[in-house]
C-alpha positions as CSV (number, residue, x, y, z in Angstrom):
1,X,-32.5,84.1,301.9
2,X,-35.5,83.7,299.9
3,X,-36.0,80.4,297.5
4,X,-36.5,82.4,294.3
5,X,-32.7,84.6,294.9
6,X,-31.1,81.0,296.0
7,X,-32.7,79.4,292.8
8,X,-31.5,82.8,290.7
9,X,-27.7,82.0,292.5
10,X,-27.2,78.7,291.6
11,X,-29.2,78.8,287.9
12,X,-26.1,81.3,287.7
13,X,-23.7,79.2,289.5
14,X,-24.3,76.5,286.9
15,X,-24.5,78.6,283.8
16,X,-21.1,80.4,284.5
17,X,-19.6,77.2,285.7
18,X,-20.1,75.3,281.9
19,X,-19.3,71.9,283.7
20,X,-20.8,69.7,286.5
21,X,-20.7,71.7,290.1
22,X,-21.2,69.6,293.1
23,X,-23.4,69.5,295.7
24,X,-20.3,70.0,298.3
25,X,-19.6,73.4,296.4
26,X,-23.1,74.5,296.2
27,X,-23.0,73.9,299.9
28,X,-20.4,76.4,300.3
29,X,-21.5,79.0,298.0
30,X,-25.1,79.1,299.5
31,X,-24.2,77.5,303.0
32,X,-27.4,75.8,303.1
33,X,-28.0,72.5,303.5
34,X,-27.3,69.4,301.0
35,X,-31.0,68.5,301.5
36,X,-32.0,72.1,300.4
37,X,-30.2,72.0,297.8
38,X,-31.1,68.7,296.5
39,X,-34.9,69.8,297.1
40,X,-34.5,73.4,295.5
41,X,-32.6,72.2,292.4
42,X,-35.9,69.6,292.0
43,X,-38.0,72.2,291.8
44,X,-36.4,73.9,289.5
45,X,-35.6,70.7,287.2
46,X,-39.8,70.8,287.4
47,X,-40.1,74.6,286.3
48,X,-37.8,73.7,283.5
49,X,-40.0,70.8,282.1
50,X,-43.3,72.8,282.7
51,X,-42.0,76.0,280.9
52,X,-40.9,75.9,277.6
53,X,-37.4,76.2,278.2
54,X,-34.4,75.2,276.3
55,X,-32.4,74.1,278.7
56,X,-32.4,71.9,282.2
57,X,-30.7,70.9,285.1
58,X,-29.4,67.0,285.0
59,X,-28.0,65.6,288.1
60,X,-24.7,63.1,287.4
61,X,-23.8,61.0,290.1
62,X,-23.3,63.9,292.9
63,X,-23.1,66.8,290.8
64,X,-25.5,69.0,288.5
65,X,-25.2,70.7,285.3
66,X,-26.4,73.2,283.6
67,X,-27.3,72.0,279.6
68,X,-29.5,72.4,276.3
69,X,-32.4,69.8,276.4
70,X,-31.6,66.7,274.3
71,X,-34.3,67.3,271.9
72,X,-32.8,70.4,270.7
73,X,-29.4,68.8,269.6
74,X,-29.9,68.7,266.0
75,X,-30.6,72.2,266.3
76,X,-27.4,73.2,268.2
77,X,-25.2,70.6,266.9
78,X,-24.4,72.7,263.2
79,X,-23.8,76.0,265.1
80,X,-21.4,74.8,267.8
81,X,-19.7,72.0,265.9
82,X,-19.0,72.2,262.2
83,X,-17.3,68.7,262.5
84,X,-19.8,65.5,261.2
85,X,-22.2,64.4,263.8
86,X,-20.3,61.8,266.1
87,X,-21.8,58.1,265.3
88,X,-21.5,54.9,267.1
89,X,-21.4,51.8,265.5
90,X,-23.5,48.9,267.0
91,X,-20.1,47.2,267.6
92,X,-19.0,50.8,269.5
93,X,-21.9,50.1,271.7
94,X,-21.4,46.5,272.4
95,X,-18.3,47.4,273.9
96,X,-20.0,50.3,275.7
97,X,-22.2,48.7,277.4
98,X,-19.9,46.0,278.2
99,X,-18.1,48.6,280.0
100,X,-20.2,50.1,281.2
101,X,-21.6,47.0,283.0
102,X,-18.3,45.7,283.9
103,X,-16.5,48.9,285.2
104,X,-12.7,48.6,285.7
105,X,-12.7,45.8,282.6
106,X,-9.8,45.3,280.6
107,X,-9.5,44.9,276.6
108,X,-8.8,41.6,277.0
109,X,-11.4,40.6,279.2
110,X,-13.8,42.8,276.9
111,X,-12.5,40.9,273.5
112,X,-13.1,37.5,275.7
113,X,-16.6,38.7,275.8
114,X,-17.3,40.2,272.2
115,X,-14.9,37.4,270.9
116,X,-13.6,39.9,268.6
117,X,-11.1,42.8,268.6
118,X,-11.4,45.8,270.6
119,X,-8.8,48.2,269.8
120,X,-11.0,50.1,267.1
121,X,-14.0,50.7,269.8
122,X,-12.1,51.6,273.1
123,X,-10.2,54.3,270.7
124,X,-13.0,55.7,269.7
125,X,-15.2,55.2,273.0
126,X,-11.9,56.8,274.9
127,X,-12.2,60.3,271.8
128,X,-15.5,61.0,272.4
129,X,-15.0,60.7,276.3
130,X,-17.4,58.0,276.9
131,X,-14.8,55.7,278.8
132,X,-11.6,56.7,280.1
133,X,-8.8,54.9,281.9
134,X,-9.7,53.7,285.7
135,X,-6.0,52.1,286.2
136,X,-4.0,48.7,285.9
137,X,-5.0,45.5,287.1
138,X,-3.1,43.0,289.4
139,X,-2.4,40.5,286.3
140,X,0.0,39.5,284.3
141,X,1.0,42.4,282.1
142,X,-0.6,44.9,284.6
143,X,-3.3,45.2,282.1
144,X,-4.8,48.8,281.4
145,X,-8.8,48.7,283.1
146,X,-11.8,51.1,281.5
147,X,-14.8,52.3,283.1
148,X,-17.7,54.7,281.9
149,X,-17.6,58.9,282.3
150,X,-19.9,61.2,283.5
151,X,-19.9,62.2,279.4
152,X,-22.2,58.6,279.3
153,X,-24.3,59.3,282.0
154,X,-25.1,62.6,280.8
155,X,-25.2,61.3,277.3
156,X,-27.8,58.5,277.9
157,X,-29.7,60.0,280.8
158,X,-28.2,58.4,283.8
159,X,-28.0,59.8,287.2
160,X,-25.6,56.9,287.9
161,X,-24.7,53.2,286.6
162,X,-27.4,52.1,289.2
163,X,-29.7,53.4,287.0
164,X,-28.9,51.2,284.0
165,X,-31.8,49.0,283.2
166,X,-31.6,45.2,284.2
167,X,-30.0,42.7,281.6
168,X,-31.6,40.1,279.8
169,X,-31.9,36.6,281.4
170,X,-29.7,33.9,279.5
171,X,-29.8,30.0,279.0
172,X,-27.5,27.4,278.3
173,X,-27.7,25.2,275.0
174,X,-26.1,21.6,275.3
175,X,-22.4,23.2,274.4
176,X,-22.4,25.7,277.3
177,X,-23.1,28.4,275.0
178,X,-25.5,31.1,275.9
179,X,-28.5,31.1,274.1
180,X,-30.5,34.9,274.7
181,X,-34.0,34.8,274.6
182,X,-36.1,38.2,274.9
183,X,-39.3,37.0,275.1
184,X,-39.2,34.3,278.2
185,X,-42.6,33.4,279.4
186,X,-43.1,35.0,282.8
187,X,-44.6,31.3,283.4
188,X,-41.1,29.8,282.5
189,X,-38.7,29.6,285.7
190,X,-35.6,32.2,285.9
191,X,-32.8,30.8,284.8
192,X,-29.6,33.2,285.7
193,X,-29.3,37.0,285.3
194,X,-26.9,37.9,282.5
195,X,-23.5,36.9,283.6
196,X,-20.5,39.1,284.5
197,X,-17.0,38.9,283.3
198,X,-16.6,36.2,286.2
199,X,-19.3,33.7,285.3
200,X,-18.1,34.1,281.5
201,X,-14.5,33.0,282.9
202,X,-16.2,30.1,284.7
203,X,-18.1,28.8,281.7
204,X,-14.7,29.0,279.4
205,X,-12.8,27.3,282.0
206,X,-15.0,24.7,282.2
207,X,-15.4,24.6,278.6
208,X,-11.9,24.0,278.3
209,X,-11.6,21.3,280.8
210,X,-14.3,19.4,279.2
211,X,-12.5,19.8,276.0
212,X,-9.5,18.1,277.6
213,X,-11.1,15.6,279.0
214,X,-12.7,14.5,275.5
215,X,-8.7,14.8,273.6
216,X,-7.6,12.1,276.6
C-alpha cells in the first residue's frame, strides 16, 4: 500500500475515532508494522507543523490522537463550550503536580505534603479529568490512591510522566525544614533531588523523634 493512502487511512482513523487510538489497533487496521506506524505517523506530525494546519497528531503514552493545535484554543473554546473557561488555581496545581509526581498518592499523604487541605483541589482536579482514582492502598482505612490521566498529558504536552521536567534540588535549614533554592551555583555541590512522599515521611519521623527526645 502506498505511504500517502496509509497516511490518508489513519488521518481518517483518528478523525472518526474523536479519542486516543492505539498503536495495537492501528496495527490491525493497516496490518503493518508498529515501527511503520510509529515512523509514518512522524512524518505526518512534521507535515502538520510545516503546513499551516489547524490541527496535529499528539502521541499519549502508546496511543495518538487526532486534535486542534493548542494555540487555537481561545478560538475554539466559545464555539464548542459556552461554559466559563476552566481555571486552576496555583493551589489546584500544587496538588497536580504533586500527583502527578507521586502517582498512586493518597489525600492524606498529599495534605502531609501541602500541609493543608486537599479535598477542594482533588474535586476539582478529579471534574476536569486531570486525575482519576488508581485504587486503595494497603493502610489503615484502605485509603483511596490518585494518579494523573491521559487528559494531563495531553493537556500539558506530555508523551508520558517520563517526560516531566526534573525537580528542583532542596536543602536542609538547622530545623529539618526544606529550604528551595532556584538559583544553586553549578559550583555549589548537589545536595539531594527533590524528595518523594518517602523521604518527606523520613524527615517527619525523625522530626518527631527528636521532638521527643527534647520533651524527656
Amino acid at each position: 500500500m502506498e505511504i500517502n493512502k496509509i497516511k490518508s487511512i489513519i488521518e481518517a482513523i483518528l478523525f472518526a475515532a474523536g479519542r486516543p487510538v492505539s498503536q495495537k489497533e492501528l496495527v490491525l487496521s493497516l496490518e503493518i508494522s508498529e515501527e511503520d506506524i510509529e515512523n509514518i505517523i512522524a512524518s505526518m506530525q512534521e507535515e502538520y507543523q510545516q503546513q499551516t494546519r489547524g490541527i496535529e497528531i499528539v502521541k499519549i503514552d502508546h496511543n495518538y490522537q487526532l486534535c486542534t493545535k493548542k494555540e487555537l484554543h481561545d478560538f475554539i473554546y466559545p464555539i464548542l463550550d459556552k461554559r466559563n473557561k476552566p481555571n486552576l488555581s496555583n493551589a489546584a496545581l500544587e496538588t497536580l503536580s504533586i500527583i502527578a509526581y507521586n502517582p498512586k498518592i493518597s489525600r492524606a499523604e498529599i495534605e502531609a505534603i501541602r500541609g493543608v487541605s486537599a479535598d477542594a483541589c482533588v474535586y476539582k482536579l478529579l471534574e476536569y479529568g486531570l486525575i482519576e482514582e488508581s485504587g486503595k492502598i494497603d493502610l489503615p482505612g484502605k485509603p483511596m490512591s490518585y494518579q494523573t490521566t491521559q487528559d494531563f498529558l495531553r493537556m500539558f504536552g506530555y508523551v508520558s510522566l517520563e517526560d516531566l521536567p526534573e525537580l528542583p534540588r532542596y536543602k536542609l535549614d538547622e530545623n529539618k525544614q526544606i529550604v528551595i533554592d532556584e538559583l544553586i551555583e553549578e559550583t555549589e555541590p548537589i545536595e539531594e533531588p527533590m524528595p518523594k512522599r518517602e523521604d518527606l515521611e523520613d524527615v517527619n519521623n525523625e522530626n518527631k523523634k527528636e521532638g521527643r527526645e527534647e520533651n524527656e
